[in-house]
C-alpha positions as CSV (number, residue, x, y, z in Angstrom):
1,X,2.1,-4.2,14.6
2,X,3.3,-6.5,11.6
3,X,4.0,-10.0,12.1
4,X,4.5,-13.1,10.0
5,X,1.0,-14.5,8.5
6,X,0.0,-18.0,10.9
7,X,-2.8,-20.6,9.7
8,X,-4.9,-19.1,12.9
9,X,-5.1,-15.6,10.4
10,X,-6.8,-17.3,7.8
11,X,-10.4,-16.3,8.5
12,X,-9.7,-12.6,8.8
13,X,-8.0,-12.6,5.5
14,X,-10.4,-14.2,3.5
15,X,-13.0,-11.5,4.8
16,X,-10.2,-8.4,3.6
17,X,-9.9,-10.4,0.6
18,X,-13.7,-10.6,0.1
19,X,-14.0,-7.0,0.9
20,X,-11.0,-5.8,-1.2
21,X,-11.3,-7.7,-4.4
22,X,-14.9,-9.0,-4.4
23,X,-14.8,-9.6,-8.4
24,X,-12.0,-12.2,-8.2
25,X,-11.1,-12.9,-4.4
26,X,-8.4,-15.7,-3.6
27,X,-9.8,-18.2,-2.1
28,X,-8.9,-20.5,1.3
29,X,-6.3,-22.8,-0.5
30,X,-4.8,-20.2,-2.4
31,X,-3.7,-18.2,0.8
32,X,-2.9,-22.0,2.4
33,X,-0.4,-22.4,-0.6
34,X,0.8,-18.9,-0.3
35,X,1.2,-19.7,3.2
36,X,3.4,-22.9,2.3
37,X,5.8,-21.3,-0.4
38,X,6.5,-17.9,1.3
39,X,6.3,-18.1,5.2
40,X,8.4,-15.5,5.5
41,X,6.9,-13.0,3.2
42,X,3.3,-13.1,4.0
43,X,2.4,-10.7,6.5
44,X,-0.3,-9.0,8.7
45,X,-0.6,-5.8,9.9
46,X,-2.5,-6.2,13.3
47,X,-4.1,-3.8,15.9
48,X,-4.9,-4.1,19.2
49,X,-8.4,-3.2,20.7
50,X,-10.1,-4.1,24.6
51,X,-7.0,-6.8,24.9
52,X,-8.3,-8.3,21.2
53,X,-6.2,-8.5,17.9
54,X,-7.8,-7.5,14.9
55,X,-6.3,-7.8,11.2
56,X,-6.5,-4.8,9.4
57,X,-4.4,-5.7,6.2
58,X,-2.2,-8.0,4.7
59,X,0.8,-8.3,2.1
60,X,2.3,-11.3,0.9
61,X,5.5,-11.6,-1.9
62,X,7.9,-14.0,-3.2
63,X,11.0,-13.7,-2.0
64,X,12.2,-12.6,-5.4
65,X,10.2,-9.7,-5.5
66,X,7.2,-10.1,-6.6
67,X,4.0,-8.6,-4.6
68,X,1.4,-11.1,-4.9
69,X,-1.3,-9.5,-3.1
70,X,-1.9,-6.7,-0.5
71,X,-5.1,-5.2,1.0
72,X,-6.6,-3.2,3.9
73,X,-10.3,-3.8,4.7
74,X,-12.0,-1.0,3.6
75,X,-13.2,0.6,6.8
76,X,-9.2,0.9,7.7
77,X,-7.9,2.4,4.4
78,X,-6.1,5.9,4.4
79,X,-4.8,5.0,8.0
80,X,-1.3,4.4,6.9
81,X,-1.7,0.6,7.1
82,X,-0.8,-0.1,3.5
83,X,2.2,1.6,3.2
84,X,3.4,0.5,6.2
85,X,3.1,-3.2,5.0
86,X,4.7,-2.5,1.6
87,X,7.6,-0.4,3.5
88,X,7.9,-3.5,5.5
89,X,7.9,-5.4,2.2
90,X,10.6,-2.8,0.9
91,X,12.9,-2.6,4.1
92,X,13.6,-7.0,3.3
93,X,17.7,-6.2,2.7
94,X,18.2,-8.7,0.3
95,X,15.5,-7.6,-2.3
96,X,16.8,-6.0,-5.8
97,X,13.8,-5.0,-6.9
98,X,9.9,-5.0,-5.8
99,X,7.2,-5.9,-8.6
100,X,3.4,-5.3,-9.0
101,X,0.6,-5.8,-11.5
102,X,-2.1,-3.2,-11.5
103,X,-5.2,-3.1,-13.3
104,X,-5.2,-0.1,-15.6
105,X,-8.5,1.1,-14.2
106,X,-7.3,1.0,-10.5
107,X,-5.8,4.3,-10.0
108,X,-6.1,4.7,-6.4
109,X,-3.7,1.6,-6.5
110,X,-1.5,3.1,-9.2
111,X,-1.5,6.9,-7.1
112,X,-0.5,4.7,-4.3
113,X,2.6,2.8,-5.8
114,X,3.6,5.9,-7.3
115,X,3.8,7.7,-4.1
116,X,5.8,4.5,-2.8
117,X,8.6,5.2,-5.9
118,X,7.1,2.6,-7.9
119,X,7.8,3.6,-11.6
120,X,5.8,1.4,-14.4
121,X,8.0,-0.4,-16.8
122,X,5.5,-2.3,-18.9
123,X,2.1,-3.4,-19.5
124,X,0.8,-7.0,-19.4
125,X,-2.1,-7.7,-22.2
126,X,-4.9,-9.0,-20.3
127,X,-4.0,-9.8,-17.5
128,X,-6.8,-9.9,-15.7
129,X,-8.6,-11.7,-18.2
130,X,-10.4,-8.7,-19.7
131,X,-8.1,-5.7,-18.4
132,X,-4.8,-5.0,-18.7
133,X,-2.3,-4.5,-16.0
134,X,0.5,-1.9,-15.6
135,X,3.8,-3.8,-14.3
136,X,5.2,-1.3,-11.4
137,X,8.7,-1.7,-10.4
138,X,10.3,-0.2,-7.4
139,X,14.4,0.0,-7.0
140,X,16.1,0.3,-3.8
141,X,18.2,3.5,-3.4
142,X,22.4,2.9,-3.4
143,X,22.3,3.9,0.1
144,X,20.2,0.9,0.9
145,X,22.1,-1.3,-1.2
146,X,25.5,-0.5,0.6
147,X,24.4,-1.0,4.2
């Protein structure tokens, strides 16, 4: 199930965070702000176990279009859970366009977007301080854009 990000999440994802990015994880205030400026675009992907939640993965986005973040703890990856939270992502009717930095040596991530229909339109100069990232651009179809 995907629901709306609440303050009573925060724990679980600053542990995916850990896990995902451990060489430059957000940290508690960051996902607090994030929180603050884009309630309705930060989500979690939960699962249900013996009557108990667990969060498996998270995205959050501006509502412009912009992916800020999204991960799956590592023991959960290849399950699905990340493309259903960017299809969630994708699915918000009012979005033009979807936007994603990559690191140029992350090419799981980049295989990943690609699958999605991502297309890379650009490259930002050290972006990650000493790596580049690939700027990755999905479009919605006319068909979506008519409905």
């Amino acid at each position: 199930m995907i629901r709306p990000f609440s303050l009573a999440d925060l724990n679980a994802i600053l542990q995916i965070e850990r896990e995902s990015f451990p060489k430059s994880p957000y940290d508690r205030r960051t996902f607090i702000e994030l929180h603050t400026f884009c309630p309705e675009t930060f989500l979690v992907y939960v699962e249900t176990a013996d009557q108990r939640e667990q969060i498996s993965g998270y995205i959050v986005f501006i509502p412009e279009g912009r992916i800020i973040s999204i991960a799956v703890l590592p023991s959960q990856r290849r399950k699905g859970i990340g493309k259903e939270l960017l299809r969630k992502a994708m699915e918000m009717t009012h979005l033009k366009r979807l936007r994603v930095e990559v690191r140029r040596s992350n090419l799981g991530a980049q295989a990943f977007y690609s699958r999605m229909g991502f297309q890379m339109i650009g490259i930002s100069p050290n972006y990650y301080g000493n790596e580049d990232a690939f700027i990755l651009q999905w479009t919605p179809s006319i068909e979506k854009t008519l409905m």
